[in-house]
N, C-alpha and C positions, 0 to 999 in steps of 0.2 A: 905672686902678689895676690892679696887676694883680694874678691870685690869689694868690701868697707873700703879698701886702702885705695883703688881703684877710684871709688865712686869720691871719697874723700879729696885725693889729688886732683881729681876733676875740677869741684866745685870753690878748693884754696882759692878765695880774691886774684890772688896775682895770677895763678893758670888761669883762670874762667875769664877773667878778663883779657888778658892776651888772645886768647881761642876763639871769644867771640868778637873782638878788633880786628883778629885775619879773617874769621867766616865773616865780616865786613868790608873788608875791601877786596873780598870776594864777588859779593853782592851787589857793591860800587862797578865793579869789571862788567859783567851783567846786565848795569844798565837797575838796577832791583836798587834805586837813590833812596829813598824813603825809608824800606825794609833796612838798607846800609844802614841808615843812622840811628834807626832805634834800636841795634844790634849794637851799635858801638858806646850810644848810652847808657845800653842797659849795662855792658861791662863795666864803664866808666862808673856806674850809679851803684855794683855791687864791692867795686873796690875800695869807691870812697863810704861804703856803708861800713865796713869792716873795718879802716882804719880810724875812728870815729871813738872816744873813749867810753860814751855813751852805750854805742852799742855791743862793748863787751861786758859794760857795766851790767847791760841788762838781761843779755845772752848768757855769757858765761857765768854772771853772779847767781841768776835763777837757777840755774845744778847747783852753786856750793850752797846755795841756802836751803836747797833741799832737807840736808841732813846738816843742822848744824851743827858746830863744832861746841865741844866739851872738855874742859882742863880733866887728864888722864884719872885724877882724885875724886870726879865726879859721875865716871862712868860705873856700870855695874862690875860686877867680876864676872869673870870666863874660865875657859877651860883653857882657851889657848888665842896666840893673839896670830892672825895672818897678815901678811907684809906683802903686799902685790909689787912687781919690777915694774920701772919704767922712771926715769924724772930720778934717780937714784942719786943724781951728783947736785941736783936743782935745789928747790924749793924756798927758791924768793921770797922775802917777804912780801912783795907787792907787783902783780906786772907790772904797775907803770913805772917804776921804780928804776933806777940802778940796780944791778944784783947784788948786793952786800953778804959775803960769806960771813960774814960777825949776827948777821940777823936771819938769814935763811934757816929753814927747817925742813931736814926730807923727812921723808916715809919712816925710814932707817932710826932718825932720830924718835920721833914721836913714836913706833915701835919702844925704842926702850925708856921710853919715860914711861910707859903705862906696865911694862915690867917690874920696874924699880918701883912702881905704885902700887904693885903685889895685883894686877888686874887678875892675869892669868899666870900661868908657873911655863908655860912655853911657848914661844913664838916660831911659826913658820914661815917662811921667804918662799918666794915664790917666781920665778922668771927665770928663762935658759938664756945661753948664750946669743945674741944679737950681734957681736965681732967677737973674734977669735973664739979662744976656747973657755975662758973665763965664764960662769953665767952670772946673770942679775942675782942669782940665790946666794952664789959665792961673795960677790960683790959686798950683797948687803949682810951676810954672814958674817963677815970679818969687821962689817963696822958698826954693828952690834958687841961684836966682841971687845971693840976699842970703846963702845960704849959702858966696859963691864959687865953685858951679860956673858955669863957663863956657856962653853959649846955645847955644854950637856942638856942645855935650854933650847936649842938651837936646830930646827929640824929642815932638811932642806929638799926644795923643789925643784929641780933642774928640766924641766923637760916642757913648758910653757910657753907659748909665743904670743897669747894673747890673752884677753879678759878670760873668754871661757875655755879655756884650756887652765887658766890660772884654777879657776871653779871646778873642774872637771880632776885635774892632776892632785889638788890639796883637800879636794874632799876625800878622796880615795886614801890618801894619807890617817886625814883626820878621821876615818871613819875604823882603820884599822885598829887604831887608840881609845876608839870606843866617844871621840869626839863629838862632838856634834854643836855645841854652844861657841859662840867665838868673837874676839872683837877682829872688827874686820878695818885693817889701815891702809890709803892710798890718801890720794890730793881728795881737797873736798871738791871738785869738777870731776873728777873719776868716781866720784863714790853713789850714785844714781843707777850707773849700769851695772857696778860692781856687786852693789845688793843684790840686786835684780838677778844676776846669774848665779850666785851664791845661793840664794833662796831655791832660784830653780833648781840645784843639785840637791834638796835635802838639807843645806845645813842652814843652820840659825845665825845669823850673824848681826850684830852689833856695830851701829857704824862709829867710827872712831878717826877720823878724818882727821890728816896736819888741818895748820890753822886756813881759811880762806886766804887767798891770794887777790882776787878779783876786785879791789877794793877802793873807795876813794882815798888817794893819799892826803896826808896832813901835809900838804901844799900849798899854799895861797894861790899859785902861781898856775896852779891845774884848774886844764878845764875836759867839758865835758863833751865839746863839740869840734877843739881843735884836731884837726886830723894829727894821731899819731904814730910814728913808725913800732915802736912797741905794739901798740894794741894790732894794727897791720899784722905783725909778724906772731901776735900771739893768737888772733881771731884761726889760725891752725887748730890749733887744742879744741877752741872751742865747738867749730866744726866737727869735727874728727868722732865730739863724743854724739850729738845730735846723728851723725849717719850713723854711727855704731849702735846707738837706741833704734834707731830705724830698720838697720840689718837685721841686727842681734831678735829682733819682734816679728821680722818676715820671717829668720829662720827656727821659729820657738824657742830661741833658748832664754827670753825674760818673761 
């Protein structure tokens, strides 16, 4: 495992808070009362910050607004379009939502819209096997191809486990092509580091992000301070990319 994922599991609301509830009644044993309780508030104070809709509104929506999103007719052209693995069966409309397969959008999709848009004339997939022997490139290979793009379009990455291995394995790709120009697609919460490492390898990429997620719903009935298990369970992602910017910058590679 490596330490993003390490430091990420750590800091998840529901572990940190757990961890620091028994380093509490640790501390209670001890005789350390005082120390106790602001040990077990403080977990208490990060679990209920995270499940909070507010705070992924604000957390997670500052990544996707980073780079905002553009209908595929509006982006420039390229040379080729890259498809990062991950979230391959997902791509809700909304987290706070129900998941509705009638309105969800992945990666995979919005890849071949900006094909069928004439952005670029080839698309790369990018992501290895995570179970079995199947990888994320094969995965979304074939539903690009249920999308109508052509295989001969179709160029694939197999050997990737993460952000910069995505950057590292498809530039080498793309560079033997004589590449270098590229719309580059993932979630628009992933699209921050994604540049970032991309750029560090040499190539030019273009962000081209599915649509944001992180949003407030046309709900009357939503609020923004009611603790919700959605945003709970979503404030992961959010996490995960904050210590991955953090890594990814100790270890040079944004």
């Amino acid at each position: 495992m490596s330490f993003s994922s390490v430091l990420t599991n750590l800091v998840v609301p529901l572990n940190l808070c757990i961890a620091l509830l028994i380093v509490s009644v640790l501390l209670h044993m001890v005789r350390w009362r005082k120390l106790a309780a602001f040990v077990a508030l403080l977990g208490v104070a990060w679990a209920l910050f995270w499940s909070l809709p507010a705070s992924s509104l604000w957390a997670g929506g500052r990544l996707e607004q980073y780079y905002g999103y553009s209908p595929p007719e509006a982006l420039p052209p390229a040379e080729a379009i890259v498809v990062l693995g991950g979230n391959t069966a997902g791509g809700r409309e909304n987290w706070f939502l129900p998941y509705d397969p009638q309105t969800a959008e992945t990666r995979t999709e919005a890849a071949a819209k900006l094909f069928h848009a004439r952005r670029a004339p080839l698309i790369v997939v990018s992501g290895a096997a995570l179970d079995g022997s199947v990888s994320e490139a094969q995965t979304m290979a074939r539903a690009l191809v249920r999308a109508g793009v052509p295989e001969s379009a179709i160029i694939l990455e197999t050997n990737s486990h993460n952000t910069r291995e995505n950057a590292v394995f498809s530039s080498e790709l793309l560079k033997e092509k004589g590449v270098s120009r590229v719309l580059l697609v993932t979630s628009a919460l992933h699209m921050p580091r994604a540049m970032a490492v991309f750029t560090k390898q040499g190539v030019h990429p273009i962000a081209a992000p599915a649509p944001p997620q992180i949003v407030v719903p046309q709900n009357p009935d939503f609020s923004f301070w009611l603790p919700d298990l959605r945003s709970f369970e979503a404030s992961r992602s959010i996490i995960k990319e904050y210590v991955g910017m953090l890594v990814y910058w100790i270890r040079g590679w944004i």
